[in-house]
N, C-alpha and C positions, 0 to 999 in steps of 0.2 A: 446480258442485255435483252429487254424485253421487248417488242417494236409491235405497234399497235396503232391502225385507221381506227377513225370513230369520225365521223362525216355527218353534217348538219349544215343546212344551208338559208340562206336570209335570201328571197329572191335567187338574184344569180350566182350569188356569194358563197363560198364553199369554206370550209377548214376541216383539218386533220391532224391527229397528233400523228408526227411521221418516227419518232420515237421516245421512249419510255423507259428507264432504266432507276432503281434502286443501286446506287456507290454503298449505303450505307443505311443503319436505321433512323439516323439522323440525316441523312442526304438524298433527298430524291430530284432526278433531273426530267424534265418533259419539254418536247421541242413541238411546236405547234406551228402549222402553216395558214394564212389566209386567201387567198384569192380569187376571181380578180378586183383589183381594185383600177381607179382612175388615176392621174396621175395627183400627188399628191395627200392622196388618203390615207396610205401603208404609215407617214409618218406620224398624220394626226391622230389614228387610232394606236398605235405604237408607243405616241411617250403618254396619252392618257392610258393607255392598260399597265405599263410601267409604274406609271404615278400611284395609280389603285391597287394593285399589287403588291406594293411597298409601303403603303401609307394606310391603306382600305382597310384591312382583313384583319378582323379579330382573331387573339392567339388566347391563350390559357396559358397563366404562369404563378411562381410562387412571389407574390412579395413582401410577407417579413416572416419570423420569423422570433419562437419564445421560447427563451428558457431562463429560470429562475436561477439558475446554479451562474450566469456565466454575470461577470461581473460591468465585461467593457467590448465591445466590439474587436480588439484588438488587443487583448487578451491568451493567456493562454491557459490548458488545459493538465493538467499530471494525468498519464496514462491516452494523452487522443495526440498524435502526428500533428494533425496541422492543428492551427492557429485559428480562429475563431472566426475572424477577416477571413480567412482560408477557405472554409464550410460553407462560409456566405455567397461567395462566388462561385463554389460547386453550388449550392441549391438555384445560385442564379442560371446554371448551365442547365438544370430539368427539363426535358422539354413533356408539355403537357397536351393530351388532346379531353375535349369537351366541349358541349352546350351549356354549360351554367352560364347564369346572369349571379351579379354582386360575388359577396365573397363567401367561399367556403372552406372549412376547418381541417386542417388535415393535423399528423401527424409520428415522429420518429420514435422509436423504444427498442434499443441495443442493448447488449451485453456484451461487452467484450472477454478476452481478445476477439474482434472479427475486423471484416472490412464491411462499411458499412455505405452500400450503393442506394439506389433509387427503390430498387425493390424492397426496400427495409418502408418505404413509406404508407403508410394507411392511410388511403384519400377515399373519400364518395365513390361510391358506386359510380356515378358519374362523369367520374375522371379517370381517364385513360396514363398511362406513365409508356410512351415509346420506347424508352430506354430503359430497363431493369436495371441494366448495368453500369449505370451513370456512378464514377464514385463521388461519395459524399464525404467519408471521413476513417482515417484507421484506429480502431482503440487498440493500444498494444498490451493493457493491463485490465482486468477483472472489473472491469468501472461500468454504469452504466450511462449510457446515452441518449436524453428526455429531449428534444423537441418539438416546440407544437408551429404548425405553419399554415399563413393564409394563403388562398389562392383566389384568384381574381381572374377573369374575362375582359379583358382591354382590346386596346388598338394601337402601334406605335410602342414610341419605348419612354419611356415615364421613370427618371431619376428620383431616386430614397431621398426624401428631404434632410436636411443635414442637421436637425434641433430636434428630432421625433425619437430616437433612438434612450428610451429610461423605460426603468423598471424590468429588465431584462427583454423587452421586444425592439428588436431590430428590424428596418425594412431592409427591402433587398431591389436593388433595380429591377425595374418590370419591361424586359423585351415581349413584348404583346406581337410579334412579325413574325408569322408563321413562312413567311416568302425571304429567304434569304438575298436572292441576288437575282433581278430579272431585263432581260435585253431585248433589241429588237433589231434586225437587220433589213432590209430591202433591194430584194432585187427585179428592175427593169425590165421589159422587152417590149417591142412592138418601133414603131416609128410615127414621128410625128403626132396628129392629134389623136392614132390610136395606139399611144404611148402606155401600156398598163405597167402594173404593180403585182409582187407576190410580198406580203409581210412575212418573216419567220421570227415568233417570239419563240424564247428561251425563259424558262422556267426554274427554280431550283429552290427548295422548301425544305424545312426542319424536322420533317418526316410524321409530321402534329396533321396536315395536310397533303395530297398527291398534288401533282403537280397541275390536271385536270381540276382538282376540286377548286383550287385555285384561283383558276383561271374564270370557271364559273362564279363566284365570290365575287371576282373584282367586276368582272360580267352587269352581276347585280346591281353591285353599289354603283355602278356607274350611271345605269338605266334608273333606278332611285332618285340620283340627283337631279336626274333631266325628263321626271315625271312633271315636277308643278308646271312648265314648259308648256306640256303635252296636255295638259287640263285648260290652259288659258283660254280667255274668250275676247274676244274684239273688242266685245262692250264693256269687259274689263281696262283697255288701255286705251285712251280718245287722243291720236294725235289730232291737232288744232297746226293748222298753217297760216301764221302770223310776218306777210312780210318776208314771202319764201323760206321761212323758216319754222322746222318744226320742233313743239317743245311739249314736254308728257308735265301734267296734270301733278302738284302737290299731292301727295295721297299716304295717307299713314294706316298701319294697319288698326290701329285706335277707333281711328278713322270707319271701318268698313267694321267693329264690333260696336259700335256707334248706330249706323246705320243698321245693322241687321235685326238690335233692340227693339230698333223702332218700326221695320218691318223686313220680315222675316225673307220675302221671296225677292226683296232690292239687288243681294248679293248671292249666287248660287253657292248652296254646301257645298257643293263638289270644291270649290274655289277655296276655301277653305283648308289648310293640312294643318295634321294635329300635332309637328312641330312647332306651331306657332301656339299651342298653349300650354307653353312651360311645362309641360310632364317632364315627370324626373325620367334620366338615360333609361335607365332598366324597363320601365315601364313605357316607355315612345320605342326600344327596341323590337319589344314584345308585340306589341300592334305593327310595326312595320314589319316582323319576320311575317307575322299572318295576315296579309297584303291589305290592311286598313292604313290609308293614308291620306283620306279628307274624313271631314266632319262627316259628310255625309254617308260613308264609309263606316263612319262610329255608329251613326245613329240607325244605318241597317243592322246592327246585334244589340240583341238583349244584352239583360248582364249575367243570366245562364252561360250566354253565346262565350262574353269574355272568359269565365270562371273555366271553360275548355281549352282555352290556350295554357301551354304550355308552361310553367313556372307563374302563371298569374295568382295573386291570393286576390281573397275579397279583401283586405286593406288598398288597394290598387283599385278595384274595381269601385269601391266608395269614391276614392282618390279623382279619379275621371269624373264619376257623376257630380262632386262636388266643384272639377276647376267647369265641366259645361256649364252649370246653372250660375258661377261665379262671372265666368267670361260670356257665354253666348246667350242667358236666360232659357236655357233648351234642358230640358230630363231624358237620360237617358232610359229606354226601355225596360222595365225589372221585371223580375217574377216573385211571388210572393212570398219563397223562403229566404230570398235574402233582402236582410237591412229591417 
């Protein structure tokens, strides 16, 4: 057991991991404390860090999976132990660590007799395998062992559709939850109205993730969600009191790209995020991991500036300039080698 403080404080607010422990290379446990809180807080920050934890955090995983020789998902093989259904839900058991966006090609090439684990697989430089040792399949006779497999960066767990499965590719269920199982307890003290709180989350991950990294992840996505919030302005919402009664203003987002055509400083960019113009996941991922998250946001970088981030190609970076001048009639920034 490893037991480890790391302390960080929000104002008066404190937390620490108070311990830390690897069971396994697939099982890592982290115990985190919070406080103090008011009364009532420890649970509202409790079940949302739960929620995000469980739901939030992209994982890395295999989901199908080809080979020409095999005829039916449920199938079997002369010279390989399990059954084909069998392999499939070993490959579903890999657990994988990574930053890729979309999907990447990996692939298996045995000889038997061996045992053929995870370490048999050749994935991207980019992709981590936690488990060497993962088994995948036994060939008991001189045979060899061809398959090719996709991997993907998700969130959640995403069921193989049940009509996709021709021409030898198979999907495989996508557990995308690097966060196995996460809790939260509370304990009391004080009296009356200086009644406080101490949170203790519990931690426990796939080993893809520490239990810390975790926590920071759901951290993020949480503070993400309840940015547009934090940009709002007054004269963005006009309550009107009618009759003691107050009631918010028809207002569509149509509406405010309508209005900005027509003139440009009606609605501030900042008000604006670049969720709201249909960019494909990969590419609205990629600008939120590199903290662009209003128009205005965009329109501070060139499209040098984008071409620096991380997994961007210039077909993306066309992709934006083309939905701004589609949606907002605005160009972004270029330099003169590209486009």
């Amino acid at each position: 057991m490893v037991r480890e403080e790391v302390a960080g404080s929000t104002r008066t607010l404190q937390w620490r991991c108070v311990e830390s422990r690897v069971d396994s290379k697939r099982l890592y446990y982290g115990r985190f404390v919070l406080s103090p809180l008011m009364k009532g807080q420890a649970d509202t920050i409790g079940i949302a860090m739960r929620r995000a934890l469980l739901g939030e955090i992209e994982g890395t995983c295999i989901t199908r999976a080809n080979s020409e020789k095999v005829p039916h998902e449920y199938s079997t093989i002369i010279g390989i132990e399990e059954s084909v259904h069998e392999i499939l839900l070993n490959l579903k058991e890999i657990v994988l660590r990574s930053n890729i966006y979309g999907v990447r090609d990996a692939s298996i090439c045995a000889r038997g007799p061996k045992y053929v684990t995870a370490q048999d697989i050749i994935s991207p430089p980019s992709v981590e395998i936690v488990d060497t040792t993962q088994h995948i399949a036994n060939l008991t006779e001189p045979i060899d062992l061809c398959i090719g497999l996709q991997i993907r960066r998700d969130r959640g767990y995403r069921t193989k559709p049940t009509t996709n499965s021709q021409n030898g590719s198979y999907p495989i269920d996508a557990v995308s939850m690097p966060v196995r199982n996460a809790n939260h307890s509370i304990h009391s003290y004080g009296n009356g109205n200086e009644k406080q709180e101490i949170l203790f989350l519990e931690i426990w991950t796939n080993g893809s993730l520490t239990p810390k990294e975790a926590l920071y992840e759901a951290s993020r996505n949480l503070i993400d969600l309840f940015i547009p919030f934090l940009h709002a302005e007054e004269e963005d919402i006009n309550f009107k009191e009618n009759k003691n009664r107050f009631t918010l203003p028809i207002f569509t987002f149509q509406d405010r790209l309508t209005n900005l055509k027509k003139n440009k400083k009606e609605i501030p960019l900042k008000c604006i995020f670049i969720d709201q113009s249909e960019l494909p996941s990969r590419t609205y991922n990629c600008l939120k991991r590199s903290n662009i998250h209003t128009l205005l946001d965009l329109l501070n970088k060139s499209q040098e500036d984008l071409m620096r981030i991380e997994y961007f190609r210039i077909e993306d970076v066309k992709e934006i300039s083309d939905t701004l001048q589609k949606h907002f009639a605005i160009d972004l920034p270029k330099n003169q080698f590209l486009f």
